[in-house]
C-alpha positions in Angstrom: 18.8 13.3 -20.7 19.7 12.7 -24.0 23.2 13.8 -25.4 24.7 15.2 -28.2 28.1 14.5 -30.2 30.1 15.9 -32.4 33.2 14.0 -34.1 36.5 14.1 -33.1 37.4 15.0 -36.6 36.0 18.7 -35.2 38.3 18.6 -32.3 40.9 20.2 -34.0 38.8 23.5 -35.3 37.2 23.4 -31.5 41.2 23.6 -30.2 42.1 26.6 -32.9 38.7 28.3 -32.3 40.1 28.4 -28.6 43.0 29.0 -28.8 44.4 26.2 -27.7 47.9 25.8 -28.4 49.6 22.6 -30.4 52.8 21.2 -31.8 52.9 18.3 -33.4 50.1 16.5 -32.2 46.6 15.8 -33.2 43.4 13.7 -31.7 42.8 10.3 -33.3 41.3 6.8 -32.6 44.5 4.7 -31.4 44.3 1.7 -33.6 46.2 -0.7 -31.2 44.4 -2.4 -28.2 41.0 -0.6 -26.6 42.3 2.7 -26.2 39.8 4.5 -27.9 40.2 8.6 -28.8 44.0 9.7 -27.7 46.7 12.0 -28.9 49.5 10.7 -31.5 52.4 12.6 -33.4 52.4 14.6 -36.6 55.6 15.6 -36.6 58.9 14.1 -35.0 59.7 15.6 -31.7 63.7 15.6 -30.7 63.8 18.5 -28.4 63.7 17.8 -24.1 60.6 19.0 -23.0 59.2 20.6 -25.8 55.4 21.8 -24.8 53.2 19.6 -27.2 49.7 21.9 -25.7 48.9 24.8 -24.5 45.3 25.1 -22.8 44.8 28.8 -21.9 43.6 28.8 -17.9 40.0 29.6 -19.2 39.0 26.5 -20.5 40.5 24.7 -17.4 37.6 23.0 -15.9 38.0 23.8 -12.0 36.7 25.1 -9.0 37.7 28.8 -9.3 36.6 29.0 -13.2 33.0 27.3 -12.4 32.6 30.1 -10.3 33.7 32.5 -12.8 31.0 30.9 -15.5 28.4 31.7 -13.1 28.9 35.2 -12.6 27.3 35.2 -16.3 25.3 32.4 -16.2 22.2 32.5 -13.9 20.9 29.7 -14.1 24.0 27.7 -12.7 24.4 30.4 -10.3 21.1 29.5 -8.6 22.0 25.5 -8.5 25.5 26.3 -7.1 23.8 28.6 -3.9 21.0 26.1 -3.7 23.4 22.9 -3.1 25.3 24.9 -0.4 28.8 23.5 0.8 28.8 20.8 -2.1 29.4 23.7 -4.6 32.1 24.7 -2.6 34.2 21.3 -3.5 35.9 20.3 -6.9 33.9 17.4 -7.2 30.6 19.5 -6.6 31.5 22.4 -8.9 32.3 20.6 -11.6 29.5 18.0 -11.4 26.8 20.9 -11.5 28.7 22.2 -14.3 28.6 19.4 -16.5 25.1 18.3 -15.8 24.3 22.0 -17.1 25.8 21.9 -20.3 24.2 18.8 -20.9 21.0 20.9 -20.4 22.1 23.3 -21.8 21.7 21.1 -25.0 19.3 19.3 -24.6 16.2 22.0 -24.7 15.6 24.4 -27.4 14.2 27.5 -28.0 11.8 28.5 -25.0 13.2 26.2 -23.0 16.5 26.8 -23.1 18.6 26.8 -20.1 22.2 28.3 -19.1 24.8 30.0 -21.3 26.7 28.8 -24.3 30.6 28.7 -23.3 33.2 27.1 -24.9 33.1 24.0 -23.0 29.3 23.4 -23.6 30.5 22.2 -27.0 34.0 20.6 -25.5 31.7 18.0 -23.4 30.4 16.8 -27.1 33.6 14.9 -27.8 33.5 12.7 -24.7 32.8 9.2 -25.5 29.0 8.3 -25.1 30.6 4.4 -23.2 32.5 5.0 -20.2 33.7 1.7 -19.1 33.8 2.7 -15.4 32.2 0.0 -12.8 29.4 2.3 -12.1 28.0 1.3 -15.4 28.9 -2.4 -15.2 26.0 -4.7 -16.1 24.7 -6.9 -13.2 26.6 -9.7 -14.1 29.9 -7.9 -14.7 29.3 -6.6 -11.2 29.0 -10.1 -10.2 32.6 -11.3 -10.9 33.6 -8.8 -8.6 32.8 -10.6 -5.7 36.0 -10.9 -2.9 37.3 -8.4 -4.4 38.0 -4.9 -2.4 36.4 -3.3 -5.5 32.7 -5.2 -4.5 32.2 -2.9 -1.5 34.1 0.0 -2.8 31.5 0.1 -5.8 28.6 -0.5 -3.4 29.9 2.5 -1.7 30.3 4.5 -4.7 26.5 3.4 -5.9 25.1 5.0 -1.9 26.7 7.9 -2.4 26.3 9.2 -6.0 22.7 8.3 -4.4 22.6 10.4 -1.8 24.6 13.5 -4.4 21.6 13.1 -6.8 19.1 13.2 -3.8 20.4 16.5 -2.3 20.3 18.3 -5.7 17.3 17.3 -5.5 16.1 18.6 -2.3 17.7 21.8 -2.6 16.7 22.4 -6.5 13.1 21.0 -6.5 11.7 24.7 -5.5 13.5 26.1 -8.7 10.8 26.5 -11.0 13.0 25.5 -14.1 14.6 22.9 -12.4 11.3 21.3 -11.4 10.5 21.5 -15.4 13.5 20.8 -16.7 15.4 17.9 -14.3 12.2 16.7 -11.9 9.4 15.8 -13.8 9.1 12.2 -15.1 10.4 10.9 -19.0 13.2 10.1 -21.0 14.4 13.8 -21.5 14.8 14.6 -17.8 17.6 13.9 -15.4 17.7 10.3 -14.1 20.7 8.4 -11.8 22.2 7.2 -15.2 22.7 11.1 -15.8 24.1 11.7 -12.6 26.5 8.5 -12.6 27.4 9.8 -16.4 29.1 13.1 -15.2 30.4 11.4 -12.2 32.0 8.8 -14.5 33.6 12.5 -16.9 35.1 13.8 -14.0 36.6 11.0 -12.1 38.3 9.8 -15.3 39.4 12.6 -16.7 40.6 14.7 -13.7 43.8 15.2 -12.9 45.9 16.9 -10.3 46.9 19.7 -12.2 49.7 22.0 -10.3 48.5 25.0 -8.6 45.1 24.2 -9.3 44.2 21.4 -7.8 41.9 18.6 -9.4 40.2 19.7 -12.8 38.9 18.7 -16.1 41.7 20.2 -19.0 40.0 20.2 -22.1 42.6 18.2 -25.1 45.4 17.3 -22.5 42.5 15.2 -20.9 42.0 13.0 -24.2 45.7 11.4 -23.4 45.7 7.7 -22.5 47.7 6.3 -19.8 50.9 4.4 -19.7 53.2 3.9 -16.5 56.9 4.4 -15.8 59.2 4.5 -19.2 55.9 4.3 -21.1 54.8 7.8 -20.3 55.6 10.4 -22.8 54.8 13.7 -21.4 53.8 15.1 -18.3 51.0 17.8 -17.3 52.1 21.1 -15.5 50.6 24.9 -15.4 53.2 27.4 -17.1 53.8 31.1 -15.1 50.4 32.3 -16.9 48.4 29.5 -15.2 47.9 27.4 -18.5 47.7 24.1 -19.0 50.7 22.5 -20.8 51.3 19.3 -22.3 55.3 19.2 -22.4 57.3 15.9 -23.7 59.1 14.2 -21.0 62.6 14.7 -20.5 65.1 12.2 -22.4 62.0 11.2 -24.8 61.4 11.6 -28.3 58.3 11.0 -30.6 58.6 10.1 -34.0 55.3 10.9 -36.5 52.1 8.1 -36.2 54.1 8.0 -32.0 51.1 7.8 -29.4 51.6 10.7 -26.9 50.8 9.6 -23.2 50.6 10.6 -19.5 50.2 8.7 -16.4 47.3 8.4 -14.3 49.0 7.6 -10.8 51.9 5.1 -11.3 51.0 4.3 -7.8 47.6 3.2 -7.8 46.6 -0.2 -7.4 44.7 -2.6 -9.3 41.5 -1.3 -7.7 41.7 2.3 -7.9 42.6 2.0 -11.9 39.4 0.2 -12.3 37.3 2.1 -10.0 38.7 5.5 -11.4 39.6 4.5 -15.1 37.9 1.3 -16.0 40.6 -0.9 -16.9 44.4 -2.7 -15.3 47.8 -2.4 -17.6 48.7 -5.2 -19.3 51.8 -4.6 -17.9 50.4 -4.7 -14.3 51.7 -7.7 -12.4 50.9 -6.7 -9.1 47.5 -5.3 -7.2 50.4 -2.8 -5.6 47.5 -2.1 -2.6 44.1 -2.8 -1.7 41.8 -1.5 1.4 39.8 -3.8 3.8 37.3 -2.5 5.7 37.3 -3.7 9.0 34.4 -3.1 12.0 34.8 -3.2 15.5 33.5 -5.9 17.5 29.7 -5.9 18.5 31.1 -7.3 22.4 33.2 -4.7 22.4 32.1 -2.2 25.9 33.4 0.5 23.6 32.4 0.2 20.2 29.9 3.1 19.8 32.1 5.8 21.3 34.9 4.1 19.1 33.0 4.7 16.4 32.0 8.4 17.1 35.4 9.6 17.7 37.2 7.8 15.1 37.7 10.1 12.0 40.0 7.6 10.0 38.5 5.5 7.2 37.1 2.0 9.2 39.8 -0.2 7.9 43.4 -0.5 6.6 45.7 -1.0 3.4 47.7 -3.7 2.2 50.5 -2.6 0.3 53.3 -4.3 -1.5 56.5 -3.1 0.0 59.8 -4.2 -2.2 59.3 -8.3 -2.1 57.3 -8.5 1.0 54.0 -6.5 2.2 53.2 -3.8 4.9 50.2 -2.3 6.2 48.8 1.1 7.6 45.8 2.1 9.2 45.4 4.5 12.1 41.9 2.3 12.5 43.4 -0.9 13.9 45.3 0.4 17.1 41.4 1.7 18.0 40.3 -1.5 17.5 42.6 -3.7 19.2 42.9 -1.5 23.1 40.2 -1.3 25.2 39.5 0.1 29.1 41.7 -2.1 30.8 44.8 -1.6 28.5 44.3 2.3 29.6 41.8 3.6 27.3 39.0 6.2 28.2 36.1 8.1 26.8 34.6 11.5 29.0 32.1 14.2 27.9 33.6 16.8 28.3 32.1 20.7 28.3 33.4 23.0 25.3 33.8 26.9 25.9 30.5 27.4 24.3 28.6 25.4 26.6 28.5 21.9 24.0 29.5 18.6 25.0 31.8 16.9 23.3 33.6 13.4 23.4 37.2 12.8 24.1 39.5 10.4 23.9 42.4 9.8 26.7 45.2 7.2 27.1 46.1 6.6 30.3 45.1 10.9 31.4 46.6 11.6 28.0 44.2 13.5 25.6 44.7 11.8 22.0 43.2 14.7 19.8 43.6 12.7 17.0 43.8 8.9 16.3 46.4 8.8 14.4 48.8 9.7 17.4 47.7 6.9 19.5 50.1 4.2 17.7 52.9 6.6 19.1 51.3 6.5 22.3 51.3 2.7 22.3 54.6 2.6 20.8 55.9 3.7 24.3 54.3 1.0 26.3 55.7 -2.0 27.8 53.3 -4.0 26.5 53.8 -2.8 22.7 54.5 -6.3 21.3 51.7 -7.4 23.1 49.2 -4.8 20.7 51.4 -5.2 17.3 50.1 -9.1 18.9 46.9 -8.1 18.8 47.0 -6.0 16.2 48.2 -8.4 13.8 45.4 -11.2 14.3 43.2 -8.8 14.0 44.6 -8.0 10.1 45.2 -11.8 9.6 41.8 -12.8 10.5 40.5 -10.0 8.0 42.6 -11.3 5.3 41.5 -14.3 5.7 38.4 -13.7 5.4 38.4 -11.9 2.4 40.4 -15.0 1.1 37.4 -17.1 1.5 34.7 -14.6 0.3 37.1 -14.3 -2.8 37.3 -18.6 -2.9 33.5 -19.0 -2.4 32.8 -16.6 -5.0 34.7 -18.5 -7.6 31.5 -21.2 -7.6 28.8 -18.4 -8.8 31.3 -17.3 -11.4 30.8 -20.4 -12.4 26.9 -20.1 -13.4 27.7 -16.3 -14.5 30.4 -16.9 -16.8 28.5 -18.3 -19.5 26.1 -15.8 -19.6 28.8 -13.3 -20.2 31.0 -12.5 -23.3 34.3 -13.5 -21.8 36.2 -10.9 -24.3 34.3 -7.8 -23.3 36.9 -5.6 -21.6 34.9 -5.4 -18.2 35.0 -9.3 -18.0 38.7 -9.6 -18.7 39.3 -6.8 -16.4 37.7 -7.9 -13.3 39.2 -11.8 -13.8 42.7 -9.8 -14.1 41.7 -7.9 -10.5 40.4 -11.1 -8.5 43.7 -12.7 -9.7 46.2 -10.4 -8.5 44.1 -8.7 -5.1 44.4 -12.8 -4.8 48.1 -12.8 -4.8 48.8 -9.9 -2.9 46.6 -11.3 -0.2 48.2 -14.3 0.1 51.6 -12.7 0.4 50.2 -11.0 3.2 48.8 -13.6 4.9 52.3 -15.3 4.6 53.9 -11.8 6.1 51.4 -12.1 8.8 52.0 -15.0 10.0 56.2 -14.4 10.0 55.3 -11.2 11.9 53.3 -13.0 14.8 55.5 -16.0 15.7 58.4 -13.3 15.7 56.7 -10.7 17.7 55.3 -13.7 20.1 58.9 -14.9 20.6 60.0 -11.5 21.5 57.3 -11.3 23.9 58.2 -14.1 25.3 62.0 -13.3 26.0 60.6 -10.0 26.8 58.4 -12.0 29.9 61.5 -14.0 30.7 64.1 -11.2 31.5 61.5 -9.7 33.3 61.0 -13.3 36.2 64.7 -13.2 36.0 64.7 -9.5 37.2 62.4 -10.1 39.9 64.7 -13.2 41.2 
């Protein structure tokens, strides 16, 4: 569907037209690196937390206030009912919300659709280039091979799928709908218009206090900058409004850039999956997420599979100079029926059957209590054992995919403008995913000869006992 723009010179008269509240501060292109639209200065700024914004709870783009729009709006009304449980969620809301104000624009006259609201004309000043992966060129894509963010973005791509195909299943029967989204040309909605709101939301939401995750109209055009870089923080005041308020111990001098932080503890991955770009500043991947499968020999892996509700894999993390890991997924893996695990169908009070899990008679209603289970066994070193090559041999793998790949970069590089920002971006992810991998490979490898000499001892006390 096509969009419409207005200029960020207007952003201003849009803020005062709705009464949104500012000291100080303006909207301006940031003239330094690729930062784009963000908020600077106009005046110097001495006082501790002095609120730069206020955004009046209306205009806060969230779950509770979509619901609100469409007690006047009928047309997002019926989209909201007709998409069930999805409307119900953040992400749903918010999604629906956007894609009608886009067509709420688009159409004229007859053929109008929804009701004008102040954030119909808000969406206008969102850049037409988001540089999220979604929107990554084939090639681009390409250089993310090894990396975590390769099947994360395949993922991503499945699902935004399967969104776009359920709106529309449950909206094709809507007559305007059908005219307006369904039928085939440029004007009507496509996956690039889905993967376009998908791409406003995930980059601009934020975890806004007692709200939840929204869309805040002006706060949202801050960039990001981690630890002593951030300037000011996001909060909701005792009226529920958004506030912009200048971070303690800082002070902003006129032409200053005013920024917040995304997440100073997301890694490498989930600041280009979310936001498009790494820090310069970023010297470490801080985590990434393997995805790890169960074994197709395994006598257990379907009913693994159907009662395991944690994500199939695990997280590497940097942990002060060394690494760690978690995943509740692993211990599942790495027992079987012999070590003292069990599956039954068992009847519910309602007459269903349902699958449980048991270790050794012991009911685990949730997977992420059977390392604590495990934890008590006499044979726990020999499952961290297990547990362990199971993670290395992941790693390692990844290692490779991430070496072999190196040789098709090869023939994709020149094809490529090595100083667009996606390019640079995804080099600067291989290399330090790279890194931390290696360091925990390293860490691996420590771990399991310690934990097989412990075993060991462990196996000699107990031939001496016995003597």
């Amino acid at each position: 569907m096509r969009r419409f723009y207005l200029p960020p010179s207007a952003l201003r008269a849009w803020a005062h037209l709705n009464d949104v509240q500012s000291n100080g501060i303006t909207f301006d292109y940031i003239l330094s690196g690729e930062r784009g639209l963000g908020v600077t200065a106009t005046t110097d700024q001495l006082e501790d937390e002095a609120t730069l914004l206020k955004v009046p709870q209306s205009l806060v783009l969230s779950l509770e206030n979509v619901w609100i729009y469409a007690k006047s709006d009928p047309h997002l009304k019926e989209v909201l009912d007709a998409v069930g449980e999805y409307a119900h969620t953040a992400r749903g809301a918010i999604l629906i919300f956007l894609l009608m104000q886009i067509t709420h624009s688009t159409f004229e006259g007859y053929d109008k659709i929804g009701v004008s609201n102040p954030l119909s004309e808000y969406i206008k000043f969102l850049p037409p280039q988001i540089a999220l992966p979604t929107f990554w060129s084939e090639d681009e894509r390409a250089s993310l091979a090894g990396t975590s963010l390769e099947a994360a973005l395949d993922s991503k791509l499945r699902s935004l799928d399967r969104e776009l195909t359920h709106l529309r299943d449950s909206t094709k029967t809507i007559e305007w709908c059908r005219s307006h989204w369904w039928n085939d040309g440029p004007q009507f909605l496509n996956f690039d218009d889905w993967k376009r709101v998908d791409a406003m939301y995930r980059s601009r939401a934020l975890d806004l206090p007692g709200t939840g995750h929204a869309m805040v109209p002006c706060i949202d055009m801050a960039n990001h900058a981690a630890g002593d870089g951030t300037v000011a923080l996001y909060d909701t005041d005792a009226d529920g409004n958004a506030v912009l308020v200048l971070r303690k111990g800082k002070n902003l001098e006129v032409g200053d850039e005013v920024t917040i932080t995304y997440g100073d503890e997301k890694g490498a991955c989930e600041m280009v999956f979310s936001y498009g770009f790494i820090e310069d500043s970023m010297t470490s991947a801080r985590e990434l997420f393997l995805d790890l499968d169960i074994p197709d020999d395994d006598p257990l892996r379907l009913a693994k599979k159907a009662v395991s509700k944690s994500a199939p894999g695990f997280k590497i993390f940097a942990k002060d100079d060394s690494t760690d890991w978690e995943g509740d997924f692993v211990w599942l893996v790495c027992v079987n029926e012999e070590d003292g695990l069990a599956f039954r169908l068992l009847h519910t009070i309602d007459g269903e059957k349902e699958l449980k899990v048991f270790w050794k008679d012991v009911e685990v209603s949730d997977i992420s209590k059977l390392r604590n289970l495990l934890e008590q066994e006499r044979y726990w070193e020999v499952f961290q054992l297990r547990a362990i090559a199971t993670l290395q041999s992941r790693v390692e793998q990844q290692l490779l995919a991430l070496d072999r790949s190196k040789a098709s970069l090869s023939t994709t590089i020149p094809k490529v403008d090595q100083t667009d920002p996606s390019f640079r971006t995804a080099m600067k992810l291989r290399d330090l995913e790279e890194k931390l991998m290696l360091q925990a490979y390293e860490n691996f490898e420590a771990k399991d000869r310690n934990l097989e000499r412990i075993d060991a001892g462990s196996r000699g006390l107990e031939k001496v006992s016995e003597i």
